[in-house]
N, C-alpha and C positions, 0 to 999 in steps of 0.2 A: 248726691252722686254727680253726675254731670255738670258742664257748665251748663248744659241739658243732655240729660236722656229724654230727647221730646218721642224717643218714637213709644208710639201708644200700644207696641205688642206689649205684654208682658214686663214690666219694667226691670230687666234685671240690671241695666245700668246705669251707673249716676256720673253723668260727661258733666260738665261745667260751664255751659252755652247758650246757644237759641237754638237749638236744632228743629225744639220741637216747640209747642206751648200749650199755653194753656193750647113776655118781656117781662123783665124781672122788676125788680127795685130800681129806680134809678136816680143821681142824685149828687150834685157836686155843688163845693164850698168855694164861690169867689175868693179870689186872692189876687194881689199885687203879681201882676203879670210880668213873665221871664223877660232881662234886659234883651231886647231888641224886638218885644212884641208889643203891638198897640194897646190898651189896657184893655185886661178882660178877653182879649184874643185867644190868649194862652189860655187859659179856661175854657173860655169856648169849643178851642182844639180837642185837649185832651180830654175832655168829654165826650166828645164825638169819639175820639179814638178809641176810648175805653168801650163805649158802648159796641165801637164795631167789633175790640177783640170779642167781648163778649159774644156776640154773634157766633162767632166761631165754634163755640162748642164749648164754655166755661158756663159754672154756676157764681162765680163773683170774682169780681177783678176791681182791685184796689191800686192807685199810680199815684206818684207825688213827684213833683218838679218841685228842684230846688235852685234857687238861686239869688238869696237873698235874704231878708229878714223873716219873711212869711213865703212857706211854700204856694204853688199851687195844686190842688189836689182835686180828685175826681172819682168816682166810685161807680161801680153799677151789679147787678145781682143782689143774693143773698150770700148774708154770713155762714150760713149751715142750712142746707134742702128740708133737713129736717124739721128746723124750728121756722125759716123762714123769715129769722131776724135780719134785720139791714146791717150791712156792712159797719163795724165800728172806726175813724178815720185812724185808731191805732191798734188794728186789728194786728194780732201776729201771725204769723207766716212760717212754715217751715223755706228759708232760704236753700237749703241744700249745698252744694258746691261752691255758693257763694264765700260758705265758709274759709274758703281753701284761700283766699286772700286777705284774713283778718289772721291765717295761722302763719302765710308766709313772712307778713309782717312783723310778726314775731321775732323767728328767725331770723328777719334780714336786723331787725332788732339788738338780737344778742349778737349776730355778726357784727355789727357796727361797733359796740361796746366789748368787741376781738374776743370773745368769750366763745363761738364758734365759727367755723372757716367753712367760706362753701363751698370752698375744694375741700375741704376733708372729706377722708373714707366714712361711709355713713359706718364702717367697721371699726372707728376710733368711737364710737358711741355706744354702738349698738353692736358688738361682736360675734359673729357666727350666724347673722340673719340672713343678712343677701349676700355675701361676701366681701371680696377688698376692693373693689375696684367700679363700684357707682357711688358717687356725692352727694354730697348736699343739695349743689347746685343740680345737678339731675334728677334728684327728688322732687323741686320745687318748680321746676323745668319742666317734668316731662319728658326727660329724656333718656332716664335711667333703663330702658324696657324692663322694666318690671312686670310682671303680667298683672292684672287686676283680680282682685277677690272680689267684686262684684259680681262677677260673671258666676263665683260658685254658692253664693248666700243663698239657704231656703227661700227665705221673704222674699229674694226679688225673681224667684222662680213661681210662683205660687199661681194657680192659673182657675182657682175655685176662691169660696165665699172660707169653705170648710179649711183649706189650707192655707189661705192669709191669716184665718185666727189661728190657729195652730201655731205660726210662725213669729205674728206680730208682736211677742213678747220676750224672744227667744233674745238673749244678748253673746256678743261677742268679745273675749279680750283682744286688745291689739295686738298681739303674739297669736293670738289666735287665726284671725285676720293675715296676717304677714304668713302665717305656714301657711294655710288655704292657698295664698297666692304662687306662694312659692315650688306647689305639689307642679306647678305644670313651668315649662321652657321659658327661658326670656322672650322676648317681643325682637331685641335684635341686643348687640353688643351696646356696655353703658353707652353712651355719649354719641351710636352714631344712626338718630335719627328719632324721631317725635309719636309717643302714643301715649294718650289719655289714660292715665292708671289712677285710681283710688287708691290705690296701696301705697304709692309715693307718698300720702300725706298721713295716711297712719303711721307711718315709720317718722314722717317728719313732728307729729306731737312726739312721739316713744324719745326722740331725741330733744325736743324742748323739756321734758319731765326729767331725762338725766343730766342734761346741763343746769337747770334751776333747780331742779330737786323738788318741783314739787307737778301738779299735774297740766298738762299744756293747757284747758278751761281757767285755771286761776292764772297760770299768765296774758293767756289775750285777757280775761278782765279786769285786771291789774294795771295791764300795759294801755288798753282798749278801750274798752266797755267803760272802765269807770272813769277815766279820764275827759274822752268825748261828752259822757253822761249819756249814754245810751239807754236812757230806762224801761226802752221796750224790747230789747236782747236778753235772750235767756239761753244758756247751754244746759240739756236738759238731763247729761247724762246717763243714765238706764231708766229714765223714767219714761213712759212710751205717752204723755198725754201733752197735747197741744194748747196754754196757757190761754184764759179767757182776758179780753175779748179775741176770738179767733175767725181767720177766714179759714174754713175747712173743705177737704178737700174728700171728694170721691168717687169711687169708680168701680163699673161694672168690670169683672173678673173675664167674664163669657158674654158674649152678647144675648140680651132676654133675662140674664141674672140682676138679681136685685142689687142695688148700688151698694156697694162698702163703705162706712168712712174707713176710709184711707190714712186718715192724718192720724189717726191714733193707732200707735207702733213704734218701735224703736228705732231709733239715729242711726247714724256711721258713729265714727270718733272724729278727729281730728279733719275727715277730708270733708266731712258733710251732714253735721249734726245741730248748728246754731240755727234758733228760732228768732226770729228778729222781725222788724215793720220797714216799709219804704222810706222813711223816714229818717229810721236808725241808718239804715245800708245807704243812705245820700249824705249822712252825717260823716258816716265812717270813710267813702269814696272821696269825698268832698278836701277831708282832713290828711286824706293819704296824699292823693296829689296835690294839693297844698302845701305841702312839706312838712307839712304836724306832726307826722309819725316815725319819717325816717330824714336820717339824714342826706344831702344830696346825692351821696357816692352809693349808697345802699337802694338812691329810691332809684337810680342812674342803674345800676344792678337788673331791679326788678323791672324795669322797664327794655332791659333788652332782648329781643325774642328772637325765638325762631319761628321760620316756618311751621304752620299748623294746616296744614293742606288736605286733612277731610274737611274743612272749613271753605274752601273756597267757592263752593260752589252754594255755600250760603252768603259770604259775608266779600266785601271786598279788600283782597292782602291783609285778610287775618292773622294774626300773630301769636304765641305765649312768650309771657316773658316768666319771672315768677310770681306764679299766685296770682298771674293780671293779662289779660290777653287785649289784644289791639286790633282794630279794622278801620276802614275809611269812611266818611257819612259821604251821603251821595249830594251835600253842598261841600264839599271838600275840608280838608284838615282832618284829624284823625281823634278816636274816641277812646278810653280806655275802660273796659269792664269786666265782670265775670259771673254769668248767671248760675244758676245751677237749676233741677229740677228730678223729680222721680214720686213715684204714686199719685200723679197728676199736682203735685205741689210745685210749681213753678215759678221761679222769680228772672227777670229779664231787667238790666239794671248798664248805663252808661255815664261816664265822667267827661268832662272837659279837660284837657291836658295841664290846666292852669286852676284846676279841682275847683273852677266857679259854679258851672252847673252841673249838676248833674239829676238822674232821673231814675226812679226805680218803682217795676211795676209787677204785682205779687197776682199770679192766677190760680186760681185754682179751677182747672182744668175740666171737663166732662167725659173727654173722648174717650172712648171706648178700645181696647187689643183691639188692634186693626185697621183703626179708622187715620185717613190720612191728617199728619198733621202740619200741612203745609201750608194751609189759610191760617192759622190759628199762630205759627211763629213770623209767617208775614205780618198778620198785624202787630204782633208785640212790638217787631224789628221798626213797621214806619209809626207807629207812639212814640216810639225812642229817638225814630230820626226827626220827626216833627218837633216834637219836644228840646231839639238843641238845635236842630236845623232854623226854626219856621217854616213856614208854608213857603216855597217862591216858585 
């Protein structure tokens, strides 16, 4: 969903962010420390950080810094409450919204290769859905007002132990999804002005499956996953279980009720469905802004944004561009990333503009409907900033 839905009511949305975030095991693997830390500092750091998000209200949190031939990497919790296993270094992770920048890739992809326009009507593809007059570009943007089908899914309404099961296996077509959305008013006219919709990126696979012909999961790992060699990404399609080794996630429904796994339950499609490790999603950031994936005019594209102004008051001169949003680090110069989170599945993830380092950090969350979650995305945010900043 989200680049985060961090807020811990009820999760009925999936934003694409840090809004929210996430003694136990604890437990990290020296490595060759980030260029321009003393050696072993970087380790040092991000241990410490990992342990403080933890603090916050997570049952494991897994981070890897990359910058280099060997990450640095750092762990603390458990893999699952239940079993009480230690965290595996290639645990996977429901990414969530992170998604939403391996699929714009895509598209800026076949855009590139003039195969589609991102001024085109999303109605040259997909006809009689949303009508004639939002794009590509506005899909990918966020800027189409589309309203979101988030807001009307069972599962992410679900406020009992009895109605999450109920719900956790229930699947959606993306036509399905796209009417849901569609029952209520736009957000405002296409193109004049910024709102987080999940629905923009269901319509954006519907339109990579009718340009390729085949389903938008075989193009990103075609285009993607197998190229980079991503061997800890999985797109799980309707299948609702979370790939061993896992960090899992869960959460109490009502306060006093027994904990849920959470993690085990069905995806989105296209906006927020890929399972992936820290690892993969530094490989994949790494490769984007590197230039690995797009060409300069497509990557020059997705990196141009607009205003994102419920963000401000989290991040400083936060951006979207497509599929990739932007903020300032508090040593200056700017970062590009795009977390995502929901059912306490969180991932918190930033690149360097020159895709040398980058960091990405998977929680799985504790907090409870209700509880604030504004310690628990401050630490994710100074991990991330430590992590490319250093300490000064």
């Amino acid at each position: 969903m989200s680049t985060h839905d961090r807020s811990t009511r009820t999760p009925a949305r999936r934003f694409g962010l840090t809004l929210v975030a996430g003694a136990l095991v604890l437990a990290c693997v020296p490595s060759p420390a980030v260029a321009g830390h003393a050696p072993g500092r970087a380790a040092v750091t991000l241990q410490r950080d990992v342990n403080a998000l933890l603090a916050t209200g997570a049952t494991g949190v897994l981070a890897e810094v990359s910058a280099g031939p060997r990450p640095v990497t750092a762990r603390a919790g458990v893999a699952d409450p239940a079993t009480r296993r230690p965290i595996a270094w290639d645990a996977k992770h429901r990414i969530e919204s992170t998604t939403k920048s391996f699929v714009a890739t895509v598209v800026l992809q076949l855009a590139g290769e003039g195969t589609v326009g991102l001024d085109d009507p999303v109605d040259r593809w997909l006809p009689g859905l949303v009508g004639t007059e939002v794009t590509v570009r506005q899909l990918l943007g966020h800027t189409s007002g589309l309203p979101d089908y988030a807001d009307d899914v069972p599962l992410g309404q679900a406020t009992t132990a009895e109605e999450f099961d109920r719900e956790r296996f229930r699947t959606y077509s993306p036509g399905q999804l796209v009417a849901m959305a569609m029952r209520h008013p736009p957000v405002f006219a296409p193109g004049q002005g910024w709102s987080y919709s999940n629905t923009n990126y269901v319509l954006a696979g519907m339109i990579i499956e009718k340009v390729t012909g085949a389903p938008w999961e075989q193009a990103v790992h075609e285009r993607i996953i197998e190229p980079l060699g991503l061997t800890g990404t999985v797109i799980p399609g309707t299948s609702v279980y979370l790939p061993s080794p896992r960090l899992a996630a869960y959460q109490r429904l009502r306060p006093g009720d027994r904990p849920v796994d959470v993690s085990t339950r069905v995806s989105g499609h296209a906006d927020a469905s890929i399972i992936s490790t820290p690892g993969d999603v530094n490989r994949f950031l790494r490769a984007l802004l590197g230039g690995k994936l797009l060409p300069p005019l497509q990557l020059t594209e997705m990196q141009t944004t607009v205003r994102a102004e419920p963000f401000e008051a989290v991040w400083d001169e936060p951006g979207y561009g497509l599929g990739l949003m932007k903020r300032r680090l508090p040593c200056g110069g700017w970062v590009w990333f795009h977390g995502g989170g929901w059912w306490n599945a969180i991932t918190d993830n930033a690149v360097t503009p020159d895709g040398r380092r980058a960091v990405t950090v998977a929680i799985a969350s504790s907090l409870d409907p209700g509880q604030d979650p504004t310690a628990q995305a401050k630490a994710s945010a100074a991990l991330i900033d430590h992590a490319l900043c250093g300490e000064r």
